[in-house]
Z-matrix of the N, CA and C atoms (Angstrom, degrees):
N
C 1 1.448
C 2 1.528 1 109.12
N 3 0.965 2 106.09 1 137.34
C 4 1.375 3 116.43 2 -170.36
C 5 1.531 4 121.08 3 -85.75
N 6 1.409 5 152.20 4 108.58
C 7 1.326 6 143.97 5 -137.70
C 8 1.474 7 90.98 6 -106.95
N 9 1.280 8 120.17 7 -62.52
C 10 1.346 9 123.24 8 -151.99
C 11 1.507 10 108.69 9 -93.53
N 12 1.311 11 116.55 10 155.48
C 13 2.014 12 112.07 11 173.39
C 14 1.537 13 94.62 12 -103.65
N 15 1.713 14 106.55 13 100.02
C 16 1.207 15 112.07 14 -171.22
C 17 1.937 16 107.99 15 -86.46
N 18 1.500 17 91.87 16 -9.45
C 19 1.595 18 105.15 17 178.63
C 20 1.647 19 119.71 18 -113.30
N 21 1.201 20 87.93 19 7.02
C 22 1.770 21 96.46 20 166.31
C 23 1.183 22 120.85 21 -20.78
N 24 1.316 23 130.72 22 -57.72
C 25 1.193 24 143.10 23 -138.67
C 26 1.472 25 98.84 24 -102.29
N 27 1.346 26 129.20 25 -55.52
C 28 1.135 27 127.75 26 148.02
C 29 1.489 28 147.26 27 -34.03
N 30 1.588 29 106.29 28 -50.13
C 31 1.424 30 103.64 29 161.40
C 32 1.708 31 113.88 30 -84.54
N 33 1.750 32 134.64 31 0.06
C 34 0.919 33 116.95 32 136.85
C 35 1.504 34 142.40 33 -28.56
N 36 1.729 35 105.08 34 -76.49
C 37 1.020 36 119.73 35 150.14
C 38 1.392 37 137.46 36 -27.08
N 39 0.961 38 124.42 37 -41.57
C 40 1.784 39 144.60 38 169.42
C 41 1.447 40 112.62 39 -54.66
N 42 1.619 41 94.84 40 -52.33
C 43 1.179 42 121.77 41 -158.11
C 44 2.059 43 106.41 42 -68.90
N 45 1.586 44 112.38 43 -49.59
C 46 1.671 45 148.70 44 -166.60
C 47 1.672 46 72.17 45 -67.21
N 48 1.417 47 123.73 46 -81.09
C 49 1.925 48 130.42 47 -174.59
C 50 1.372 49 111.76 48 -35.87
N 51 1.497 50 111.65 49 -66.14
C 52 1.494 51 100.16 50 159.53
C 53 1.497 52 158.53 51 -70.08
N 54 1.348 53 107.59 52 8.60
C 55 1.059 54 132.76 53 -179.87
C 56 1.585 55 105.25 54 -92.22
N 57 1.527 56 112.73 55 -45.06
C 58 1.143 57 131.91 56 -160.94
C 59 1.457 58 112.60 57 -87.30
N 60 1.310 59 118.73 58 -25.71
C 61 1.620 60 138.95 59 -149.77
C 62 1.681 61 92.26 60 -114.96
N 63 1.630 62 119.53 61 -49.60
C 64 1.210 63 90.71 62 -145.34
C 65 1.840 64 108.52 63 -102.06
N 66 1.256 65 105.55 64 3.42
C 67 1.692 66 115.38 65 145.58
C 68 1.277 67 124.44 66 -59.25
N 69 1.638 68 111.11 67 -43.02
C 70 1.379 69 97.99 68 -167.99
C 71 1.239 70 129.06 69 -100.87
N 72 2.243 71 115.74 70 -8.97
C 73 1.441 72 124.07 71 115.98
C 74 1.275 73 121.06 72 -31.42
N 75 1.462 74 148.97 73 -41.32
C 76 1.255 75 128.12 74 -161.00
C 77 1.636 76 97.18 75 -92.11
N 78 1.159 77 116.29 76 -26.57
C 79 1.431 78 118.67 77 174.91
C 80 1.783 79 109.84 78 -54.92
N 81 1.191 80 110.60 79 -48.94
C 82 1.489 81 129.37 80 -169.43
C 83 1.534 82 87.97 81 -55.59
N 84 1.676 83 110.33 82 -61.21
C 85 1.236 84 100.25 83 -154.77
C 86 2.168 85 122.60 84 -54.49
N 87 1.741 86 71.31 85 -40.59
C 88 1.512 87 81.41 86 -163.52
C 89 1.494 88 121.36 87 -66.69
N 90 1.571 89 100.71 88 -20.38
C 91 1.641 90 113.90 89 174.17
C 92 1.532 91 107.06 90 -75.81
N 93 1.750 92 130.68 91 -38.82
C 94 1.477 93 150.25 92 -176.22
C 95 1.431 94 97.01 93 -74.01
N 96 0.925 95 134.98 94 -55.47
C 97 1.749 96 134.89 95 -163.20
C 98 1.475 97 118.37 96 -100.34
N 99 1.324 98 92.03 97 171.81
C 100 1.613 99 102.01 98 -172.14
C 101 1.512 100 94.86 99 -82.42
N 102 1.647 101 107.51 100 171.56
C 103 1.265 102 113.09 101 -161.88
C 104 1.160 103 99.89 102 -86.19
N 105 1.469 104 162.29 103 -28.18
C 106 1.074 105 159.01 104 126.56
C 107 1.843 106 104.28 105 -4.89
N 108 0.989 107 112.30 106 -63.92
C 109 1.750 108 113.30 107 -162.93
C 110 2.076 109 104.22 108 -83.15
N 111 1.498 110 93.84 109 -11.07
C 112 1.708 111 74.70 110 178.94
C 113 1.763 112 97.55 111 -111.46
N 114 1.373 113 113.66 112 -4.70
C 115 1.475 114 102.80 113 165.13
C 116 1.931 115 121.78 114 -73.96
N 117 1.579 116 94.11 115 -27.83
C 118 1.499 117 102.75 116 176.09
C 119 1.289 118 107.98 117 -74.10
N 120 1.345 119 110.66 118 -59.87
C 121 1.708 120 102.50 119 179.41
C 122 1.217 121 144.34 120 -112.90
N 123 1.667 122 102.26 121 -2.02
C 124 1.689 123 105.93 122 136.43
C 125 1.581 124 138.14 123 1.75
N 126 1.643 125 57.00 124 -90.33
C 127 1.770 126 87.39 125 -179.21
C 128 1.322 127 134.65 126 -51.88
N 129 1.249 128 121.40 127 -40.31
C 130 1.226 129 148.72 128 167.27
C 131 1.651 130 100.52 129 -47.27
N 132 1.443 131 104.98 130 -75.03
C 133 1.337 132 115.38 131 -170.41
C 134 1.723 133 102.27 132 -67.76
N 135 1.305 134 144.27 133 -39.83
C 136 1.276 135 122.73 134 151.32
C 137 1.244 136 134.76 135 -29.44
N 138 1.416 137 128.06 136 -37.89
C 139 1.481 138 130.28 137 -156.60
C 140 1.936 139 83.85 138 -133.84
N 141 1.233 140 108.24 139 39.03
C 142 1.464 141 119.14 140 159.34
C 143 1.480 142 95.55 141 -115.90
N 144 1.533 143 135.61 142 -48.28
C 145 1.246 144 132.05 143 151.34
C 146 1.176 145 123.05 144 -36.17
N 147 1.478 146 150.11 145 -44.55
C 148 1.033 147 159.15 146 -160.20
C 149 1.112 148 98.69 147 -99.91
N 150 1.663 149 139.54 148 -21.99
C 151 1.287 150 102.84 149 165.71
C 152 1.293 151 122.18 150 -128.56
N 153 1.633 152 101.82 151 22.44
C 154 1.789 153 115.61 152 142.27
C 155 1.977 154 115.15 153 -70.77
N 156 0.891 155 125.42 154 -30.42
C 157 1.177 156 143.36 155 151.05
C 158 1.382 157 117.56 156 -29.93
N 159 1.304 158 112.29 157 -58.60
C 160 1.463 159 137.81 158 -179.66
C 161 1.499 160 125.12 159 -60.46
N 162 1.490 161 76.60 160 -53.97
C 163 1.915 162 104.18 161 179.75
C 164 1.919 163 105.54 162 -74.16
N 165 1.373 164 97.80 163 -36.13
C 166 1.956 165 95.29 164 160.82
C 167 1.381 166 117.63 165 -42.37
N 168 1.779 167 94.46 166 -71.41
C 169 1.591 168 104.58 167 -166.66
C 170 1.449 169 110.94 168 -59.14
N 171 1.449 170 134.89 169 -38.15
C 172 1.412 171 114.21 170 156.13
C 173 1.191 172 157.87 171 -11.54
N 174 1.474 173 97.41 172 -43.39
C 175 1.295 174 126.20 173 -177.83
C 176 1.675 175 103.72 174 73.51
N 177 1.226 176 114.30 175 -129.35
C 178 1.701 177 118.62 176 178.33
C 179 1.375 178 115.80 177 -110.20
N 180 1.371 179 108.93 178 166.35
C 181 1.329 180 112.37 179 -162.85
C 182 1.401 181 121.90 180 126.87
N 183 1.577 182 123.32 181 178.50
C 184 1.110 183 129.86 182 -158.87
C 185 1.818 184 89.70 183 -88.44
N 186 1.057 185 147.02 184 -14.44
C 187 1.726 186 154.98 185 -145.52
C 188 1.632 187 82.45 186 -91.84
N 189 1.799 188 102.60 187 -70.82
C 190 1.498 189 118.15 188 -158.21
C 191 1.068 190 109.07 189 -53.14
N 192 1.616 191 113.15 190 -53.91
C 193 1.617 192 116.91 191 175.02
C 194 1.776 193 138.25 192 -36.05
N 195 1.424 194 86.45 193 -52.48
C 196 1.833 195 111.60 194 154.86
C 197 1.546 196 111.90 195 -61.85
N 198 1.177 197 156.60 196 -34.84
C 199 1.247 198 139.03 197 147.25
C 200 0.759 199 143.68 198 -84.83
N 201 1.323 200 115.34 199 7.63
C 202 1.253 201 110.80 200 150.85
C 203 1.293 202 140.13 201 -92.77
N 204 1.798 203 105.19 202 -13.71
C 205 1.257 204 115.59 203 159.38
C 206 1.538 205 121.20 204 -88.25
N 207 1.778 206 122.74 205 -9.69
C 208 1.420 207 112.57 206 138.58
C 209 1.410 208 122.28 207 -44.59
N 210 1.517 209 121.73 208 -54.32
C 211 1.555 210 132.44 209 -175.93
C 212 1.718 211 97.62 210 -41.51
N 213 1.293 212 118.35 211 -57.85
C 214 1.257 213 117.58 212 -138.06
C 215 1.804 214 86.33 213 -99.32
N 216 0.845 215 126.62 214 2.72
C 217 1.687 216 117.19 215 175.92
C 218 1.618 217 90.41 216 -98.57
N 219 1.236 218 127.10 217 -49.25
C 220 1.614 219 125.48 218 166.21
C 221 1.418 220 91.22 219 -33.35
N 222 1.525 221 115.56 220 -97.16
C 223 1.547 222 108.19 221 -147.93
C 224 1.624 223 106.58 222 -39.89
N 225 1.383 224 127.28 223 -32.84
C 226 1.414 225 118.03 224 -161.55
C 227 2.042 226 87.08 225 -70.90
N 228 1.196 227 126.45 226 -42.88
C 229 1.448 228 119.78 227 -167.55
C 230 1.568 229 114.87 228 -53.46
N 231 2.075 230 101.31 229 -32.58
C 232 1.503 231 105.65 230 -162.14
C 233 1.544 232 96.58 231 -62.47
N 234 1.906 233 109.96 232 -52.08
C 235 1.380 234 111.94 233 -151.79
C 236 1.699 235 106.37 234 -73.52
N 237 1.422 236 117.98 235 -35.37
C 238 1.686 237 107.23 236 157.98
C 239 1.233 238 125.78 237 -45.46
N 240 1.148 239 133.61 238 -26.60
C 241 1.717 240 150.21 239 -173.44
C 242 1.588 241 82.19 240 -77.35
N 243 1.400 242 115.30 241 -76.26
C 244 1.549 243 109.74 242 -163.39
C 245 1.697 244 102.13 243 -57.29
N 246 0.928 245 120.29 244 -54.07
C 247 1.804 246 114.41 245 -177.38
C 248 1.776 247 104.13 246 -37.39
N 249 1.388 248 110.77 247 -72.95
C 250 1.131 249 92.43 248 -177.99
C 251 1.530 250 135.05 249 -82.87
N 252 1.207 251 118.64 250 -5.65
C 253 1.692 252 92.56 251 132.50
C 254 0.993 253 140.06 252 -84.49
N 255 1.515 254 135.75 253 19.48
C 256 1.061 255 127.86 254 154.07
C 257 1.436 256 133.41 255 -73.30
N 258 1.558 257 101.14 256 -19.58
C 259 1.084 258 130.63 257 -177.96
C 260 1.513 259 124.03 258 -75.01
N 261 1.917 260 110.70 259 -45.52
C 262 1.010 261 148.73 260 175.48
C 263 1.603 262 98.05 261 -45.80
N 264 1.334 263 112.92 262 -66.62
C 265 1.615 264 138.96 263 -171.40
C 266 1.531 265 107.18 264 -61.61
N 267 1.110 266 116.11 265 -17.43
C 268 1.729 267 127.08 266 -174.16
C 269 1.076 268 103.55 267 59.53
C-alpha cells in the first residue's frame, strides 16, 4: 500500500491539461466533424474534462488517483475514435 503521493505533482499537472484540453478538443471535434465522429469522441473527451476536474477537487489520495487515470484513458478513447475516423473517411 502505498502511503505517500509520490506523483502528486505530476498527476496534478496531467490532471490542470486535462481538464483544460480535453473540453476544448471535444468542442473542436464536435463543431469539425460529422455527427457520428463527435458523438463517439466528443464525448469521451468531454467527460475526460469532467473527471480531471474531479480528480482536482479531491485533492490526494487513492479517489484522485483513480480519476485521473479514468480522465486520461477517456482522452486516449476520444483521440482513437478520431484516428479511426479519419481513416474511415480516407
Amino acid at each position: 500500500m502505498v502511503t505517500s503521493d509520490v506523483w502528486g505533482q505530476l498527476r496534478r499537472r496531467v490532471a490542470i491539461f486535462t481538464a483544460a484540453g480535453g473540453p476544448l478538443f471535444a468542442a473542436y471535434v464536435i463543431t469539425h466533424s460529422s455527427t457520428a465522429e463527435g458523438a463517439v469522441a466528443g464525448v469521451p473527451l468531454a467527460a475526460a474534462g469532467a473527471f480531471a476536474i474531479a480528480g482536482l477537487a479531491a485533492g490526494t489520495g487513492r479517489r484522485a488517483v483513480e480519476l485521473v487515470w479514468i480522465a486520461l484513458a477517456l482522452i486516449v478513447i476520444g483521440i482513437l475514435a478520431s484516428i479511426v475516423f479519419a481513416v474511415l473517411e480516407g
